[in-house]
C-alpha positions in Angstrom: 2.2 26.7 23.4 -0.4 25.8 21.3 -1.1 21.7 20.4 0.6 22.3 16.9 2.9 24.0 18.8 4.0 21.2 21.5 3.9 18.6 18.5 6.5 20.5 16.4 8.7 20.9 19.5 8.6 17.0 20.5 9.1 15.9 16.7 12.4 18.5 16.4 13.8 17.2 19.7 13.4 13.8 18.4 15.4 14.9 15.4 18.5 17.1 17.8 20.1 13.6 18.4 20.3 13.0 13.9 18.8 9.4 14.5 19.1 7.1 11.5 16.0 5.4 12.3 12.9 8.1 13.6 10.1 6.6 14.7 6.7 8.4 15.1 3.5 6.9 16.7 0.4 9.2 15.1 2.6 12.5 15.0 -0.3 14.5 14.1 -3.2 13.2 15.9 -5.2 15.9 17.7 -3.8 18.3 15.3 -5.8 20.9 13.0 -5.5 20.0 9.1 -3.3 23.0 8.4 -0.6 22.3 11.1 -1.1 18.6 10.2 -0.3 19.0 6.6 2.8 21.7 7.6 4.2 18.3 9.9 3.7 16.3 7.2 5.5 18.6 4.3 8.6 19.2 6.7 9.2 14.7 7.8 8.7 14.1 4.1 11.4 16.6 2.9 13.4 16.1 5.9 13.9 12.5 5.3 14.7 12.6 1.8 16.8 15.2 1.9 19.1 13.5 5.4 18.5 10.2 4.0 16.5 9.1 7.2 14.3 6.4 7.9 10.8 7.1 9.4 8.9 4.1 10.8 5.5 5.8 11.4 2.4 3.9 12.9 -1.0 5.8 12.0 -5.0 5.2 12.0 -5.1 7.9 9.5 -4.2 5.9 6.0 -4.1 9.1 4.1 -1.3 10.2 5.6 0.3 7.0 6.0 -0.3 7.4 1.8 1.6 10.7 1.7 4.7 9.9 4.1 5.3 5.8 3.3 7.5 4.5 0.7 6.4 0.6 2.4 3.2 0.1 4.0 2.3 -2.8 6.6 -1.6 -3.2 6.8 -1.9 -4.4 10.7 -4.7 -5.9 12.5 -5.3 -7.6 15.7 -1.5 -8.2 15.7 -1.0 -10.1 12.7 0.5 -7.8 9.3 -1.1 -9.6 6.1 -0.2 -7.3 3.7 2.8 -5.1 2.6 3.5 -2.9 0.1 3.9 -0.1 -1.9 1.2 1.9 -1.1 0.3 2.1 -5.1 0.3 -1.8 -4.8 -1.7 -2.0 -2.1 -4.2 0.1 -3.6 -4.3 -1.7 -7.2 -4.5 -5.1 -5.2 -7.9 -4.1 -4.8 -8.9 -4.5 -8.0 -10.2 -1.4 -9.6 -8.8 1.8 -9.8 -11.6 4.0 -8.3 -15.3 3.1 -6.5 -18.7 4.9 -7.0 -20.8 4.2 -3.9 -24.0 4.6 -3.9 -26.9 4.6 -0.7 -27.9 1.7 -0.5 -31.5 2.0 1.2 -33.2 3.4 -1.7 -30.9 0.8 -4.6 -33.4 -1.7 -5.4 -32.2 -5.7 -5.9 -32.5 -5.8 -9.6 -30.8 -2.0 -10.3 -28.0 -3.3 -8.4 -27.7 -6.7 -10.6 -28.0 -4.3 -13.5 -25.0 -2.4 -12.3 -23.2 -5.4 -11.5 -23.4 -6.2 -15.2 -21.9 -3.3 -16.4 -18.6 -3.5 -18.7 -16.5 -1.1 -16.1 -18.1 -2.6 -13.2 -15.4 -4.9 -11.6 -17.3 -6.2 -8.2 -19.8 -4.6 -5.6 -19.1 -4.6 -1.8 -21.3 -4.0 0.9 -19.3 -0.9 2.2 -21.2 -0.5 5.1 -25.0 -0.3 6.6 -25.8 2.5 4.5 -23.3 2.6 1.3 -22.8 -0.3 -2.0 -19.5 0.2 -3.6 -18.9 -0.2 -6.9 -14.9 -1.0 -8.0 -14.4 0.3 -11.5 -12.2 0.3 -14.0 -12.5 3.6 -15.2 -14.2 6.5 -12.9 -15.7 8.7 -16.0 -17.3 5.7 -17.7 -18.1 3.5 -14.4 -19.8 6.4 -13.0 -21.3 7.1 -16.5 -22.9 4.0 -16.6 -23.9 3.7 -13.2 -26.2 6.8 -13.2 -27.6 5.7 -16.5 -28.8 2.7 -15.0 -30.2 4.6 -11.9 -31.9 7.2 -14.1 -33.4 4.5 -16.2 -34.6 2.9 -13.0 -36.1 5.9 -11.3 -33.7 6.1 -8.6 -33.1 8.6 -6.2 -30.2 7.8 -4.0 -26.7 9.7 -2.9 -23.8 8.9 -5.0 -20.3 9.5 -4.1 -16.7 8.8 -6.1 -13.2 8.6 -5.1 -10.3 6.8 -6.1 -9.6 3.7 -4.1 -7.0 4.5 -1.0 -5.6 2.8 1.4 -8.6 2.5 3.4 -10.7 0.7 0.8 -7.3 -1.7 0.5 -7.3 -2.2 4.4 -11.6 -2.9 4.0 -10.3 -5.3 1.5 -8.3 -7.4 3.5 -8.6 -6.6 6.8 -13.0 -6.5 6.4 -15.2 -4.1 8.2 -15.2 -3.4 11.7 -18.2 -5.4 13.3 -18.4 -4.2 16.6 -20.9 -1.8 17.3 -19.9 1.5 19.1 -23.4 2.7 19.7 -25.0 0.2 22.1 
């Protein structure tokens, strides 16, 4: 059998018992997105339909996003958040980011940005990245590359709605060990 293959089987004989209470550590780690996704489909109608309970523990938010009704945020063995995942998300403060490379952002185009009207805060999101919360994406982002085009600057710019990785940032912080020494 194939990886997606083993998965399914150990997930279904989970299920063979009708547990009220299924509990599933990273069921679809290792697993290609198209299997992944299939796994994903079949717990979520599976448990709405038996009226199950899933308790699933996951490094990959976005599909702790897709499968949880209740979300505890966990670190170092402490929980201090739960929550919807929407509430987790809008405890962040904006409703999407535009991030932009930070290398090439001069000090004073950043302040300007910072001033903008959809421009909630600015976080360092790593090394390389500034993010931008914002209140609305269109005019956020709008404003943002105004600024940079007045300013002559030529750096990447990305934009996605905030998830529950940018609400785990938020509380939890960024990672500061280093992996690559």
């Amino acid at each position: 059998l194939s990886g997606g293959q083993k998965q399914t089987v150990v997930i279904m004989r989970g299920l063979l018992h009708d547990p009220p209470l299924i509990y599933l550590d990273e069921p679809t780690k290792g697993l290609d997105p198209i299997v992944a996704k299939r796994i994903r489909a079949f717990l979520k109608r599976f448990v709405q339909h038996e009226k199950k309970s899933l308790l699933l523990t996951s490094h990959v938010l976005s599909e702790v996003d897709e499968l949880a009704d209740r979300v505890a945020l966990m670190h170092q063995g402490s929980i201090p958040i739960v929550g919807t995942p929407d509430e987790l998300k809008a405890s962040v403060g904006a409703t999407e980011s535009v991030e932009i490379e930070k290398a090439p952002l001069p000090d004073a185009t950043r302040a300007r940005i910072e001033q903008l009207g959809p421009v909630l805060f600015a976080r360092e999101r790593n090394h390389n990245w500034v993010s931008f919360g914002v209140s609305d994406g269109l005019t956020g982002a709008e404003a943002i590359i105004r600024v940079i085009r007045e300013d002559g600057v030529r750096a990447r710019f990305r934009h996605h709605a905030v998830s529950l990785e940018d609400a785990f940032i938020h509380y939890i912080g960024e990672l500061t060990e280093k992996f690559d020494q």
